[in-house]
N, C-alpha and C positions, 0 to 999 in steps of 0.2 A: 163921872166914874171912868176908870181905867176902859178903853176899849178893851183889853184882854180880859178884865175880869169882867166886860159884860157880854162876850164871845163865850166865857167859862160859864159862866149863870142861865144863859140864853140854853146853853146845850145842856147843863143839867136837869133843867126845867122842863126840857124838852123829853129828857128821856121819864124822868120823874109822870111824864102826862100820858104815855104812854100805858101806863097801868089802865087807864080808863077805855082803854079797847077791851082790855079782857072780864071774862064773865066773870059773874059773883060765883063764887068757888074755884075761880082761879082755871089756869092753862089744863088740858087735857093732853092725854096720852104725850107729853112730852120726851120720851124716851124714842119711843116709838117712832115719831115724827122725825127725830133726831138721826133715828136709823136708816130711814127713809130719805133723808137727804144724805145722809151721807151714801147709799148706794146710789142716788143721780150725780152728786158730786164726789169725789173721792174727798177723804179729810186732808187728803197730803197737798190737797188745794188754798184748805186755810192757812192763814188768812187773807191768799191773793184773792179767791172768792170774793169776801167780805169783805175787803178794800178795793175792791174794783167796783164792786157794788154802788159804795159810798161813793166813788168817785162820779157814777155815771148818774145816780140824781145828783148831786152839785153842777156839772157841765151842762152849756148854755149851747145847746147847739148849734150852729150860724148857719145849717143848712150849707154846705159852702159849693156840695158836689164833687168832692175832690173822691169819697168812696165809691160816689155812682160811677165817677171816671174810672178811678183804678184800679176798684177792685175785678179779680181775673173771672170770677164767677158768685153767683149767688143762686143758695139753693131756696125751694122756697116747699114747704110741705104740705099737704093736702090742707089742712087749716085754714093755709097761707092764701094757697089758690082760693077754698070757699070766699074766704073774707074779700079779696081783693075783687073777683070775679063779681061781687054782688055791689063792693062798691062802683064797679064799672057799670053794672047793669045789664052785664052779660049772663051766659051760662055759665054752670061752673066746665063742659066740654066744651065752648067756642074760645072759651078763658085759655083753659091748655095748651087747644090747636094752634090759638095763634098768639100766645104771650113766652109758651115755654118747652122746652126739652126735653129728653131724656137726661137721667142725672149723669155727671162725669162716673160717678161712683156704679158697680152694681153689687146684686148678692141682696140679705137679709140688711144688713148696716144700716141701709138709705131708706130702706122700705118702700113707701108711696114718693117719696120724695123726688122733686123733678129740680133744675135747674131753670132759670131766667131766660130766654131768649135774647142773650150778651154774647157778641162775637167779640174776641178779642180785640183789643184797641179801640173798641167801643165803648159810649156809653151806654149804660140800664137802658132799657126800652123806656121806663118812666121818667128818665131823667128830664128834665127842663129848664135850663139854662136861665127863660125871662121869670121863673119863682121867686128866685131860684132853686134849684135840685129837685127832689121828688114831688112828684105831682098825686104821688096816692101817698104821701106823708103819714097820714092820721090810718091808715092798714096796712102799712110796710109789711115785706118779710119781718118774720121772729128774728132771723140774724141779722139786719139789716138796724132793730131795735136793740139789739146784745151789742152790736158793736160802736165803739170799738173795744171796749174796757170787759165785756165779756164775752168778748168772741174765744171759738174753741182754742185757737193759734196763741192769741195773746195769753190766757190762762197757763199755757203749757211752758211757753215764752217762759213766763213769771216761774213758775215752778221751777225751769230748770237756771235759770239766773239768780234764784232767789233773790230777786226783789219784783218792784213794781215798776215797770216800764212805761216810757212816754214816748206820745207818739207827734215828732215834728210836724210831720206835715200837718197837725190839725192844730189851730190858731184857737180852735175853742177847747182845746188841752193845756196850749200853752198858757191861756188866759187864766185857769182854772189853775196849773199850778204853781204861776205867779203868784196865785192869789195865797197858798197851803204856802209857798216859802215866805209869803211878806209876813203872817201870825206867825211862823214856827222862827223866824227870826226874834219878832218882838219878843215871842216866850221864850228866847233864850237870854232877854233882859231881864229876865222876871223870874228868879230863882221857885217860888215860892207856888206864882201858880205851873211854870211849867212842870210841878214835883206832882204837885195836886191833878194836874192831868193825867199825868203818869202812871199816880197809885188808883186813880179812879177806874182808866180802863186794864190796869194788870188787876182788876179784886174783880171777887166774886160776887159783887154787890146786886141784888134782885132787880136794881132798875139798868145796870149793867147786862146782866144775865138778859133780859129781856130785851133788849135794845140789840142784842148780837144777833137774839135768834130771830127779831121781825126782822133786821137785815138781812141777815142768811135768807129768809122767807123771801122779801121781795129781790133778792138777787134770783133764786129758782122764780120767779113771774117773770122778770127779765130774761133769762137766759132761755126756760123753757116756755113761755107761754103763760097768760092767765089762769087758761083750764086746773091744767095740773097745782100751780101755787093754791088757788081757791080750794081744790080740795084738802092738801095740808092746814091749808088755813082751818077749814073744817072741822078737820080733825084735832085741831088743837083746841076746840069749841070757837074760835073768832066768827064774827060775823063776814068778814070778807080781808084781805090782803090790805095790810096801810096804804096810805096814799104818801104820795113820794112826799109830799111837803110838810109830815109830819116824824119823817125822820132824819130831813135837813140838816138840822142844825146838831145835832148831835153826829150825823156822818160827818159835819165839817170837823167835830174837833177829834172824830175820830181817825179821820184820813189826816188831820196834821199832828197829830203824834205817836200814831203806827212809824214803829222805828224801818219799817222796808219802805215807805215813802220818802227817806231821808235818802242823801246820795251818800 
């Protein structure tokens, strides 16, 4: 069988299985929910949201440390501190004292939120070169896991260039959309299925419909935290937020033929 027609099968199939999350009597409060994300996200977001989303379950991260190096600061929020502090085995007060700062930011905006103890031209306190990179990997900062495809900058980025932006210095970006130009080339051999890609995610189709709004879903778990997504989840009657490996293969073929992923 044609690898593209078995790329196109694999992700229909995928979105088609999908249905089997939702309860007998179908999604709840859907509107509502809908409302809800759009006052965490603005809509003027879509669909760089929802393509960034898809981008960052596809991306193999390589750990490289190149973020721990360069980024100028990281905020990390009382959450952030519980989780990290308990994976250390510390307090969540000795955790503060001696991991973090007061935020760059003040006012209402930042709330509890503190900054990293990263002096400039340093690396993260966690950083660890013989890992390599983060040594609390598995409880990072929230933004630390949003980035780089949903961090705040980069979303805004997208909005005002209207497209989707790539980011050099990461070799597990480049790898990633090598991989979205080598299919969206072949589909441009293949009249027939790149049409059928096309018409599948411009329609309205209910296995369509669904597959947008668990991505939308787990891009809010990414960006914001489990907490919060779990409760939308809830509310939509789901038992818990998908798990990234079930909507793989359908964000692959939806990240390569979203026309802002094209140059």
């Amino acid at each position: 069988m044609d690898l593209r027609r078995e790329e196109i099968d694999r992700g229909i199939n995928a979105m088609q299985a999908l249905q089997r999350l939702v309860p007998e009597g179908g999604l709840k409060n859907r509107d509502r929910v809908r409302e809800e994300m759009d006052e965490l996200i603005s809509p003027e977001f879509e669909p760089y949201f929802s393509a960034n989303a898809a981008l960052h379950l596809l991306v193999a991260c390589e750990r490289c440390g190149r973020c721990c190096l360069e980024e100028k600061g990281i905020a990390v929020s009382i959450d952030d501190c519980r989780r990290i502090a308990r994976h250390l085995g510390l307090s969540l007060k000795k955790f503060m004292m001696e991991y973090t700062r007061p935020h760059d930011l003040l006012g209402e905006l930042v709330g509890s939120a503190r900054m990293l103890g990263k002096k400039e031209g340093e690396p993260c306190p966690f950083f660890d070169s013989s890992l390599p990179g983060c040594r609390i990997y598995s409880v990072k900062p929230q933004v630390c896991t949003a980035a780089l495809y949903l961090s705040k900058m980069n979303l805004l980025t997208c909005e005002e260039q209207q497209k989707i932006g790539t980011f050099p210095i990461c070799s597990a970006d480049e790898k990633l959309r090598a991989r979205i130009a080598d299919y969206s080339l072949r589909l441009d051999e293949d009249a027939e299925a790149k049409s059928e890609l096309e018409g599948l995610f411009a329609s309205n189709g209910p296995e369509v419909e669904l597959f947008r709004l668990l991505l939308r879903l787990k891009g809010m778990e990414i960006y914001f935290g489990p907490e919060r997504a779990e409760r939308l989840a809830r509310r939509l009657g789901l038992a818990r937020v998908p798990e990234d490996e079930v909507l793989k293969e359908a964000g692959f073929l939806y990240a390569a033929t979203i026309n802002l992923l094209r140059e």
